[in-house]
N, C-alpha and C positions, 0 to 999 in steps of 0.2 A: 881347672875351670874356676874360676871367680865368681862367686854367688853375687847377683845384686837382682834389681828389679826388672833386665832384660832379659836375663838368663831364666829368673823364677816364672816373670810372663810367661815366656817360648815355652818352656816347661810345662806349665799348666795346660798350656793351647794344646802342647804336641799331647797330652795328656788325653785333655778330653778327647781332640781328635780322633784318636787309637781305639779310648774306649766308649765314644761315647754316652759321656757324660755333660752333665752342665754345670758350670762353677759361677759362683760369686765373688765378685773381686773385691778382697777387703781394703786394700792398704794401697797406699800412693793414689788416692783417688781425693782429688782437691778444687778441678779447674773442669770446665766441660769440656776442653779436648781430650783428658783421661777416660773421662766415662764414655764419648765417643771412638776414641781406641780398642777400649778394653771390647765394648758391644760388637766394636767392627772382627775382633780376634775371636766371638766366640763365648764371650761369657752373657749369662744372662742380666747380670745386675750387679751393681757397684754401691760398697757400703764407705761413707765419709765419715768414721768418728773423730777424727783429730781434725780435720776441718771445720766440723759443727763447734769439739769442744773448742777451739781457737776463736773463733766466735762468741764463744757464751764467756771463754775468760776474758778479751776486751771487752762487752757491750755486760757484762753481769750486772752493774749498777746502773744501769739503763734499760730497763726491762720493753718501753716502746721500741728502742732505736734498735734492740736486741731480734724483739719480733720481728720487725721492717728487715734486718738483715738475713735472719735466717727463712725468709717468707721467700726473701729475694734469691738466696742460696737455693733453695730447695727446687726452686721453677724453674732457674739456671741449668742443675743437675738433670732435672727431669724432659726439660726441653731435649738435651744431647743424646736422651732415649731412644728419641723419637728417629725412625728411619727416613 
């Protein structure tokens, strides 16, 4: 079996499923149809750190347009929460 991010997902799901548990999804969470996915499979919340710092590395010498972006980011993310 081939480890990547659809096998690790299912993994996790089939995981909690079993034991119920609730996971956090860290990694490959960038767009709001991911954080929509991940909610729909089962986890509780979805953490974006290479997303944000991707963000902070273009807009770093622009501290407004920086805010404005991750303000926007952030609502994005949180909106695809929402059921």
């Amino acid at each position: 079996m081939t480890w990547g991010p659809d096998v690790e997902t299912n993994l996790a799901i089939s995981s909690s499923n079993h034991l119920k548990v609730r996971f956090i999804q860290q990694s490959r969470i960038a767009k709001q149809k991911q954080v929509t996915e991940a909610i729909k499979n089962g986890v509780v919340g979805a953490i974006s750190g290479s997303a944000v710092v991707k963000l902070i590395g273009i807009h770093h010498q622009q501290s407004d347009i920086l805010l404005a972006k991750l303000k926007q980011f952030v609502s994005q993310m949180k909106m695809a929460t929402q059921k």
